[in-house]
N, C-alpha and C positions, 0 to 999 in steps of 0.2 A: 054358685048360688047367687040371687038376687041378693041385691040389699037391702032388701024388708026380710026375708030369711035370714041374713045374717046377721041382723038388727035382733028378732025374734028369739034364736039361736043365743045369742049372747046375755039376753036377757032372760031367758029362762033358767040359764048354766052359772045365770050372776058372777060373768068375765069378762072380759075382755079379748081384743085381738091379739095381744102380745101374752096370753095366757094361751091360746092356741098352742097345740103342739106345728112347728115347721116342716117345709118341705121347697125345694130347692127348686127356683124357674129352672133348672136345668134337668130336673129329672124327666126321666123321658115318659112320663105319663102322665105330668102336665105339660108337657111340648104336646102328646097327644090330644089334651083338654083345650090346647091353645090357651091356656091361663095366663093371667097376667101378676106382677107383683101385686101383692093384697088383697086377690082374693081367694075367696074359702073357698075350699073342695069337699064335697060328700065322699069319702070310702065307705061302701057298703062291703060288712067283711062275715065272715061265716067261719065258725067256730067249732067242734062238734060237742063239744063244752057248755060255750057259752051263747051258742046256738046264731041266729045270724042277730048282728048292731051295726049301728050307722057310727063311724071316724068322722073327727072334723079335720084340718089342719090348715093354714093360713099360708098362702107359697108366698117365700123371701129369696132376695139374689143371692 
């Protein structure tokens, strides 16, 4: 995500980045994303429940 997104993002959820939930530069689907330490990822996830939402989470080492 950009950082005006994740400026927007955090201001609407009234949090912060260490309020994010983690995810590991090593998992292999941010090695996919080419992510770097600190920044957000969008998971878009589908539910049959809760039908489809957008995850945030903050990649750390």
């Amino acid at each position: 995500m950009q950082k005006e997104e994740v400026d927007k993002l955090l201001e609407e959820y009234n949090v912060s980045l260490k309020d994010l939930p983690k995810i590991k530069l090593n998992d292999p689907a941010v090695k996919q994303l080419n992510a770097n330490e600190g920044d957000v990822i969008e998971i878009n996830r589908k539910s049959a429940t809760a039908g489809e939402y957008n995850y945030y989470r903050v990649v750390v080492k």
